[in-house]
N, C-alpha and C positions, 0 to 999 in steps of 0.2 A: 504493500500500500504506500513503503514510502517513493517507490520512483514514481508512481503515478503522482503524486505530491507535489514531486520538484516536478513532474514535466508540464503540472496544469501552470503552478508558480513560471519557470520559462516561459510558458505563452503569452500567461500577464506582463509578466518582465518585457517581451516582445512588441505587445501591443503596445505598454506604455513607450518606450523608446522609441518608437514607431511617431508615435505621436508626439515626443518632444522631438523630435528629430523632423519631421516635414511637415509638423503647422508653423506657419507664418505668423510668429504672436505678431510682429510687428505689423504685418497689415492683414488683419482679421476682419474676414467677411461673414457673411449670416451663414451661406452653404459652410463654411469649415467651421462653425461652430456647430451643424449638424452632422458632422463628421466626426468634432468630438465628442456630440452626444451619442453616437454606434459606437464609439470605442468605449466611454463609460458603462453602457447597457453590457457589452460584453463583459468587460472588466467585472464589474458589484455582480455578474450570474456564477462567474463562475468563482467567486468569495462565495456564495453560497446565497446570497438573498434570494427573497421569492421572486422570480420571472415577472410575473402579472403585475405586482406592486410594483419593483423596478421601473417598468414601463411605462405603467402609468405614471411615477413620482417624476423619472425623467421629462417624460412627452410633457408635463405639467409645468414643470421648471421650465423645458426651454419655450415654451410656447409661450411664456410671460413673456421669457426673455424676445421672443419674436414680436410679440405686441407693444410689447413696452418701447424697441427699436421705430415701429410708426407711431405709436402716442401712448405716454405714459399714462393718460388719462384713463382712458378705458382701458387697461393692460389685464387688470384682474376681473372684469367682467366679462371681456372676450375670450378667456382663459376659461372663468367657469363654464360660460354659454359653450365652450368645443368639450368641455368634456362631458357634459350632458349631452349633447346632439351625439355624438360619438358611442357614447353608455346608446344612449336609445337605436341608433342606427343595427347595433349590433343585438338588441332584445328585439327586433322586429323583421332579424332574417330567419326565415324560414326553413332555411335547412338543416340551418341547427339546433331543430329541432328533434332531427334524425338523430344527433349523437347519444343522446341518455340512452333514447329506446334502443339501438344499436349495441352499447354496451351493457343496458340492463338485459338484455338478451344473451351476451357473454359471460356474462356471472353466471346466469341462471346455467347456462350449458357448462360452466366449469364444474360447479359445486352440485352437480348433477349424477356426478361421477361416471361418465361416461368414457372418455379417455381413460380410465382403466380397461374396462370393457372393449375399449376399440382397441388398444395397443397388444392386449392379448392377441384377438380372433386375426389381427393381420400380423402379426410376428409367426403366428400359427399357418397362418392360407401362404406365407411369404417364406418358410422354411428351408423349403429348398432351392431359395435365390442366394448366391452370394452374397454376404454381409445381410441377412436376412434380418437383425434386429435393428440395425442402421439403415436400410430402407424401411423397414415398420416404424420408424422413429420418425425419417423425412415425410413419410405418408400421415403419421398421427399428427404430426405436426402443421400440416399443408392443411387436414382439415379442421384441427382446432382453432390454425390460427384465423378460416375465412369464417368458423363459427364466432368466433370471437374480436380478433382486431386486435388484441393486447397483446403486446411483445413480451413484458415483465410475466403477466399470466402463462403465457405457456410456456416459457424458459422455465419458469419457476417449474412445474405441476412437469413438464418433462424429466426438469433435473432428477426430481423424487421417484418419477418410474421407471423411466429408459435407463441413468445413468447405472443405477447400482443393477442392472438384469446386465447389461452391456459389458460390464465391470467382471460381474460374476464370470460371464461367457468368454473369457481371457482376451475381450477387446484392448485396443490401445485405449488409453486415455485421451490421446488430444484427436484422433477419429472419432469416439463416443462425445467428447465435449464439441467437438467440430459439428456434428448433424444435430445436435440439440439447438445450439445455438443459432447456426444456418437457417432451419429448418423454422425456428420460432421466431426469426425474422420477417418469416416471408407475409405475416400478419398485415406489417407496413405497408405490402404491394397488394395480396390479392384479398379482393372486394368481398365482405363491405365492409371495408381499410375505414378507421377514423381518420387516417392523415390525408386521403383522397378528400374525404367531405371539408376539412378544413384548408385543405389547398381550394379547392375548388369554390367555397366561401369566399378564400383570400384572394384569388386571382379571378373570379369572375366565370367561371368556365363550366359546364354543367357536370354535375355529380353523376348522374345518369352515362353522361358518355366518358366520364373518366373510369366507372364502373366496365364498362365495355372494353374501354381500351386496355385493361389492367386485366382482364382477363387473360388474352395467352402471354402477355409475357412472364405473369405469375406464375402460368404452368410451365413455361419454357425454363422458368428458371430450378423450379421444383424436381423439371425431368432431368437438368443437369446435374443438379446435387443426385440423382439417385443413379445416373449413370456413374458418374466418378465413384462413386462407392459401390458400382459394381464389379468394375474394370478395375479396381482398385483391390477390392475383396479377391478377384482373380488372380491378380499380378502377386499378393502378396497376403497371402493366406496366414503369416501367423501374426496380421494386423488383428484379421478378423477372422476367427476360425468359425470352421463351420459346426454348427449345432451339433451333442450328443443325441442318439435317438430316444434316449428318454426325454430332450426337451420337448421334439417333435411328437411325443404321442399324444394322441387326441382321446382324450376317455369320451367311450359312447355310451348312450343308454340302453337300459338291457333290454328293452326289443330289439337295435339295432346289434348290438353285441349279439342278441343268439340268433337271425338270418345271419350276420356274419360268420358265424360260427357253422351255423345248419348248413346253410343253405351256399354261400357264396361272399366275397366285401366286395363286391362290385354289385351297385345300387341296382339296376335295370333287371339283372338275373335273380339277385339276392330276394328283390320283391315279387319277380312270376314267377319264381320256386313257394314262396314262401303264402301264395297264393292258396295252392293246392291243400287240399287236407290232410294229407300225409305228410307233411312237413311243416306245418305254421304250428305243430305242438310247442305251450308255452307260451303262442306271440297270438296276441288276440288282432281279430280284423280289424279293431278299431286302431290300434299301433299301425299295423300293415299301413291304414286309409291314410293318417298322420305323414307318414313318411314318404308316400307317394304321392302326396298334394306338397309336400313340401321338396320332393324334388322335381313336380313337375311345375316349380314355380317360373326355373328360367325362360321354357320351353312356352310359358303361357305369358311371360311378359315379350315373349319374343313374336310371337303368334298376333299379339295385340299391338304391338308397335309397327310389324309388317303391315297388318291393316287398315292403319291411320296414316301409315306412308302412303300405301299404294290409292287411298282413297282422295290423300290430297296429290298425288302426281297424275292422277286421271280426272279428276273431277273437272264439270265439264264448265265453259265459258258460261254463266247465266243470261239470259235470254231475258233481255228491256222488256219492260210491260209499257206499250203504249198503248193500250183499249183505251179510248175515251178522246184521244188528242186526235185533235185537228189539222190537217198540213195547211201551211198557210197559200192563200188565194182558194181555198175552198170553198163552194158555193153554200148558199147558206142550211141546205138539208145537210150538211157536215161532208160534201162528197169530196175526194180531192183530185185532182189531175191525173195523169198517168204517170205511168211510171215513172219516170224521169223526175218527178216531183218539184219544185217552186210553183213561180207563177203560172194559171191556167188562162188560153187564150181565149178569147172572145167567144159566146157561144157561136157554136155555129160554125167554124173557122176550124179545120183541122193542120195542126203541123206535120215539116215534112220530115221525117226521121232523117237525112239524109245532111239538107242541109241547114235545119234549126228554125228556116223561114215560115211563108202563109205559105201550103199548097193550092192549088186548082181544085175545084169540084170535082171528085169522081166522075166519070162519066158513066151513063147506066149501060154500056154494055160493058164494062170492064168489068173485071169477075171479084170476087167478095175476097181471094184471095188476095188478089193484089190492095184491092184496098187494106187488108188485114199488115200485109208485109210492108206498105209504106207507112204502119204507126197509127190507121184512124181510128180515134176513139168510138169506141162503142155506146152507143144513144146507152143513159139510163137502163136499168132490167133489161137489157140485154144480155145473152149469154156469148161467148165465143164459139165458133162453128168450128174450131177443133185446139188440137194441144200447140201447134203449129203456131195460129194465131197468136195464145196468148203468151208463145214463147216470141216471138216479136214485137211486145209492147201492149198489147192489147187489154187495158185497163178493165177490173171486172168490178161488177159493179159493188158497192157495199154488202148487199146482202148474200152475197157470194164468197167473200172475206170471210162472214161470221163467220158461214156456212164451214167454212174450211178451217176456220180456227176455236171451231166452239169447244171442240175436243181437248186441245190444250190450254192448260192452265198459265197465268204469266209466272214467268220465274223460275216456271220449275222444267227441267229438261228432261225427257224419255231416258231409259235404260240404254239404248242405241246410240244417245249424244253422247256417251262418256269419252274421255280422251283415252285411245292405246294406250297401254302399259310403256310408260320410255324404257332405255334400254336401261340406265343406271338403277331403276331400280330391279333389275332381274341382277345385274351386278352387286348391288346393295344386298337385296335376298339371297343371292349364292353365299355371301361372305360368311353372312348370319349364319345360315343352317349349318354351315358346315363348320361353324365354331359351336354353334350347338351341339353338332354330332361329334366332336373331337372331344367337348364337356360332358356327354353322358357317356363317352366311350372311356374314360378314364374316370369313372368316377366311381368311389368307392363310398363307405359309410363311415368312413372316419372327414374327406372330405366334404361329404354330405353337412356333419357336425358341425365343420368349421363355416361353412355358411351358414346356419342355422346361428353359428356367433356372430355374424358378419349381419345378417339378415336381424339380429335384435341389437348392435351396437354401432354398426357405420350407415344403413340405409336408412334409418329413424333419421338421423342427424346430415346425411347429406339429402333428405326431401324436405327438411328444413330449408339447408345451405340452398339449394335451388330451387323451391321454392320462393325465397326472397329476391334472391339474384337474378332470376327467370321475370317475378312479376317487372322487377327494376329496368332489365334491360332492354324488357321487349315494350313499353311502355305502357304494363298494364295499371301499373301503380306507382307513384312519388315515392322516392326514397322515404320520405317520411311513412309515410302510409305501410310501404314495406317492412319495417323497422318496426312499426306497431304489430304487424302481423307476425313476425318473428320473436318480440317478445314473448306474444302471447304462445308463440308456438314453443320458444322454453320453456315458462309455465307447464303447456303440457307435457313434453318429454316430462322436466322433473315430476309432475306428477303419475306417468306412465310409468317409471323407474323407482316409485317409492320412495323420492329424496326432496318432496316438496312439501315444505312442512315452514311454520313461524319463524326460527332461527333463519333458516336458508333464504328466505324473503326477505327478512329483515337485512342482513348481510350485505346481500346485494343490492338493496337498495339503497342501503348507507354507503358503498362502495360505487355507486353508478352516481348519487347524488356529489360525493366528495370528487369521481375523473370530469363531472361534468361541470362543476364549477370552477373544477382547475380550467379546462378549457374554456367556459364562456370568458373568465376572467380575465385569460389570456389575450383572450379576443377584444375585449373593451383596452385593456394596457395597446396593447399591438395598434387598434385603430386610433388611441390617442400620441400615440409615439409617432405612427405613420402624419399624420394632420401635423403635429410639431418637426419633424424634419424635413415636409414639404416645405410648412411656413419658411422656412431658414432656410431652401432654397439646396438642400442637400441634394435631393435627387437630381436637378438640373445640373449639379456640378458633377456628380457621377455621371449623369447623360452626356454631358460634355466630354469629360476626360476619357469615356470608352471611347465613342465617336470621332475623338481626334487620335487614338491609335490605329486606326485603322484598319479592321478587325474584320474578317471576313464571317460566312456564319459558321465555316466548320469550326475556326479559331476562338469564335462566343463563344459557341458550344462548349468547346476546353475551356476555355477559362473560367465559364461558369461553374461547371461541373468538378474543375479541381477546389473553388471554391466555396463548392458545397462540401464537397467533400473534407475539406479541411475544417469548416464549420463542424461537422458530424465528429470529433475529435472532444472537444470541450463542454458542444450543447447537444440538447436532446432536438429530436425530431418538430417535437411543437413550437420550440423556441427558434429554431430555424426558418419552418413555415411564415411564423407570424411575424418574424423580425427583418427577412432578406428578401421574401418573399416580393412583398413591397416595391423592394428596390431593383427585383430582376424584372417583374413582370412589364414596366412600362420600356421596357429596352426591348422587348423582343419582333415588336413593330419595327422597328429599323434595321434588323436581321432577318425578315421576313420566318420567324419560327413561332408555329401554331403553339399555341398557349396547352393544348391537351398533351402534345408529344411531349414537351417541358415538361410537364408534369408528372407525364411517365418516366421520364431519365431522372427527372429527382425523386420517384419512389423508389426506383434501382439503386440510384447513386447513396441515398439515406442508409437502401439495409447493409451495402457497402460502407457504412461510415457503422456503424453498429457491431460491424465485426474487425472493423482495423484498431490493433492493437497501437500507443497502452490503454487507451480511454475508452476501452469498448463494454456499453454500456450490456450488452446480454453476459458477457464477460462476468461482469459483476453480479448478475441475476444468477447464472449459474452459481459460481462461487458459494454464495447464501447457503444453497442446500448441498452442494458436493459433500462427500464424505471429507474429514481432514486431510489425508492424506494426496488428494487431487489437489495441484498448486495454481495457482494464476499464471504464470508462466505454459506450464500447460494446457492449457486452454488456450491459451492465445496461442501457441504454438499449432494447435489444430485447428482454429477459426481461419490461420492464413490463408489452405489450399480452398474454402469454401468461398475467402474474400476474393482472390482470385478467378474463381469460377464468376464472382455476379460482374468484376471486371469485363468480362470474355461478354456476358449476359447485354451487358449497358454497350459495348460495341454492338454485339448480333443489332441490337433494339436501333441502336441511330444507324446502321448501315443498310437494314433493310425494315422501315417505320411502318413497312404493313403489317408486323406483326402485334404492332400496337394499333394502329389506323383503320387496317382493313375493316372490323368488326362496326364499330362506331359509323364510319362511310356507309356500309353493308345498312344498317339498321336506321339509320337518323338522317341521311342524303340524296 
């Protein structure tokens, strides 16, 4: 603890020499004394004052000082009037609304005890992958964190279960502290991220689509930690050895234990032996019926997805209902012209198909055909005199229309109108079935089990997770709205799981009231700190001095990003949003860079600041519950090859921005 110490002391030492060394006391302008009010702010956070109060006490200070500079007179009333409007601006946005419910939704699902449950049945289904508790750990952690959001929450609640199984199983220490910690990062990025709704607050940019764009790069990054640790588990086996088979064994229940026994441990044979009555002695047909509804679950979620695909890749164009409308120039019994439809000419007067003008009166010996082929309408209640005619324009009358369409109904299309089957989904359904077929062909009734663990500890909790995420991104519901329906959907896991009781309510709601007022509060400090280094003209002299380097956008991009990054070192995530934030986002107009993709490179570049050692704050959340004998040293020693990987992540993300964009464009363009 003591080099972390001296290196936080260095940075102050840094920043203040910084600051005695290039302000101009002799000729001090309003922007450089907003410049020393960002070095102060950083300065007093990291002595340890409160963030929010800082901010606020600062932005207070120098905003006299800004008012007092045009008229001493009102200095302290224009002072109080900004931090009122400022206080109110920020109680009257709307999306931060979302945060309580968002996180009183994360408590509920920690203190749920559900990540016990989940870490078992996929360390169990994941056994026989290389470094199998190290992926079970990336995997627990990717979806506690999009259940929850809190970085400290699931570093913590991992430390206490992964570490010491990890430990046990003769893993390395700085691989087991390396995926704990990685892994609990990735909270920051994939939605519904608290740090996306407060970016997105602070920069202006929709929650909705930040939610979208954070999507794959979330899983992009989750699929590289879990390959590194495969290819890793491979290369070098006594990091992470592979499981005894007593870890791997599945206790089954004793119906399925004596068909496995009797009859067969492959599910499919095991139950049509076990049918017969010469051999179901001992297993009553009610176990039998249990076990086969429950392994013919995949095959019937599969059956029913098939169907709802193939029903929307066929289904057919809907058919306008215009009964009742009028074409315009129609006569006044509701008739309208022929075919060709606008204005109708003159009674009396037939056009010539030919060339748009008056024709000449028929003559009476010329035959009905040829009147029929030059286009002449048919007198009222007339019929056509064959198919011929009325396929060259020959206008029928109204009651010939009904006559023809009284059969069908508007709107709705015959069996016959459906669109062919496309080809992708004969593609789509080959793929299925024959994953289906390759899962009942291996499947036993020990695997059977572990879905039946999977099926009461990860699918409860991921029709949560998408559920909210689904309603959010497809725009069936406001984040806010969403976030309410997710609370409530903790509520009932915890209550499904028998862990929702007074204590546990009470907890979390003292715990969801105390993160959310850290954040509102942040938010009123932040909006009055921003209005005070406006007034003093801070930002313009920043806008200036980037602008006169010359700075292309690849080269913003670096400088901002090493910027953040260096930030992520001393302050935490919320103190960065709400304090630079500010100051990056009106620049990116004149580097022509979308405020959403910024926003995705700094939820990358953040969990990269979270794992760079010595100040890395999951670092510290581990540590808390590690056994003693696990050091800080080690630990950060393993976090390095994960910081590295989101390194590689944050290039993939800016060098090809579809895999942030695509989604967002896809859905909302």
């Amino acid at each position: 603890m003591r080099r972390e110490m001296y290196f936080g002391l260095a940075i102050m030492g840094l920043i203040v020499a910084a600051v005695i060394v290039f302000m101009p006391w002799g000729d001090m302008k309003s922007g450089h004394l907003g410049l020393l009010m960002l070095a102060l702010v950083v300065v007093a956070i990291m002595l340890g004052f409160p963030t929010a109060f800082t901010l606020m006490g600062m932005g207070m200070l120098f905003a006299y000082i800004a008012y007092r500079m045009r008229n001493p007179d009102l200095a302290v009333g224009q002072t109080l009037d900004l931090m009122v409007q400022r206080a109110y601006s920020v109680m009257s946005n709307d999306v931060l609304i979302s945060i309580p419910l968002f996180v009183f939704m994360g408590y509920l699902v920690e203190r749920a005890n559900l990540i016990e449950k989940l870490f078992k049945s996929l360390h169990l289904a994941l056994s026989r992958v290389p470094g199998s508790l190290a992926v079970a750990t990336l995997f627990t952690c990717a979806v506690f964190a999009t259940a929850t959001g809190i970085v400290g929450a699931v570093v913590t609640l991992m430390g206490l279960l992964a570490l010491p199984a990890m430990l046990r199983a003769g893993y390395s220490t700085g691989v087991s502290a390396g995926a704990i910690t990685a892994g609990g990062c990735l909270g920051i990025l994939i939605p519904p991220s608290v740090m996306l709704i407060v970016y997105g607050a602070t920069a202006g940019v929709s929650v909705v689509q930040l939610y979208a764009g954070a999507f794959f790069p979330g899983i992009m990054l989750a699929g590289l930690y879990i390959v590194y640790v495969v290819v890793l588990a491979k290369l070098r086996p006594d990091l992470m050895p592979p499981l005894p088979e007593a870890e791997r064994r599945v206790p089954l229940t004793p119906a399925a234990e004596a068909i496995a026994t009797r009859v067969s441990t492959k599910v499919l044979p095991g139950l049509a032996g076990a049918m017969k009555g010469s051999r179901n002695a001992g297993v009553s047909l009610g176990d039998i019926a249990r076990q086969a509804l429950l392994a013919a679950l995949p095959a019937l979620f599969v059956a029913a997805l098939l169907g709802l695909t193939w029903r929307a890749a066929t289904a057919p164009v809907p058919v306008e209902d215009t009964a009742g409308l009028v074409e315009m120039g129609a006569g006044a019994s509701g008739e309208s012209s022929a075919d060709g439809g606008g204005l109708a000419e003159p009674s009396g007067v037939e056009s010539s198909s030919d060339s748009g003008g008056l024709a000449e009166p028929p003559s009476e010996d010329a035959p009905k055909e040829a009147g029929a082929a030059q286009g002449v309408q048919a007198p009222p209640g007339a019929k056509a005199e064959s198919p011929a005619g009325a396929a060259q324009g020959v206008a029928e009358p109204p009651a010939a229309k009904a006559d023809a369409s009284a059969d069908a109904k508007p709107g709705e299309a015959s069996a016959e109108a459906r669109l062919p089957t496309p080809t992708w989904w004969w593609i789509f359904a080959g793929l299925l079935v024959a994953v289906v077929a390759a899962y009942y062909a291996v499947l036993t009734f020990a695997r059977l089990e572990v879905f039946k663990m999977l099926l009461a500890s990860f699918f409860p909790l991921a029709f949560l997770i998408l559920a909210v995420l689904g309603t959010i991104v497809f725009g069936l519901a406001t984040p806010t709205e969403a976030a309410a329906v997710g609370s409530l959907g903790g509520l009932l896991l915890a209550a499904a799981y028998r862990q929702l009781n007074l204590g546990v309510v009470r907890e979390s709601v003292f715990l969801t009231a105390k993160t959310s007022a850290m954040v509102c509060w942040l938010f009123v400090g932040s909006s009055i700190f921003s209005a005070a280094f406006a007034l003093l003209g801070g930002q313009e002299l920043i806008e200036q001095w980037v602008l006169s380097l010359g700075l292309s956008k690849i080269q913003f991009l670096l400088l901002s990003q090493a910027i953040i990054f260096l930030l992520g070192w001393p302050l935490e995530w919320t103190e960065i949003i709400v304090i630079f934030m500010p100051i990056f986002i009106p620049l990116l107009d004149n580097f022509g860079v979308d405020p959403l993709f910024f926003g995705l490179l700094v939820a990358l570049n953040l969990q990269t600041a979270f794992l760079s050692p010595p100040v890395a704050m999951a670092a510290f959340y581990l540590k808390g519950v590690a056994p003693p004998h696990v050091t800080l040293n080690q630990i950060f020693v393993g976090m390095i090859p994960f910081m590295l990987i989101q390194i590689v992540a944050l290039a993939l993300l800016y060098l090809f921005p579809a895999i942030g964009l695509w989604l967002p464009e896809v859905l909302y363009k």
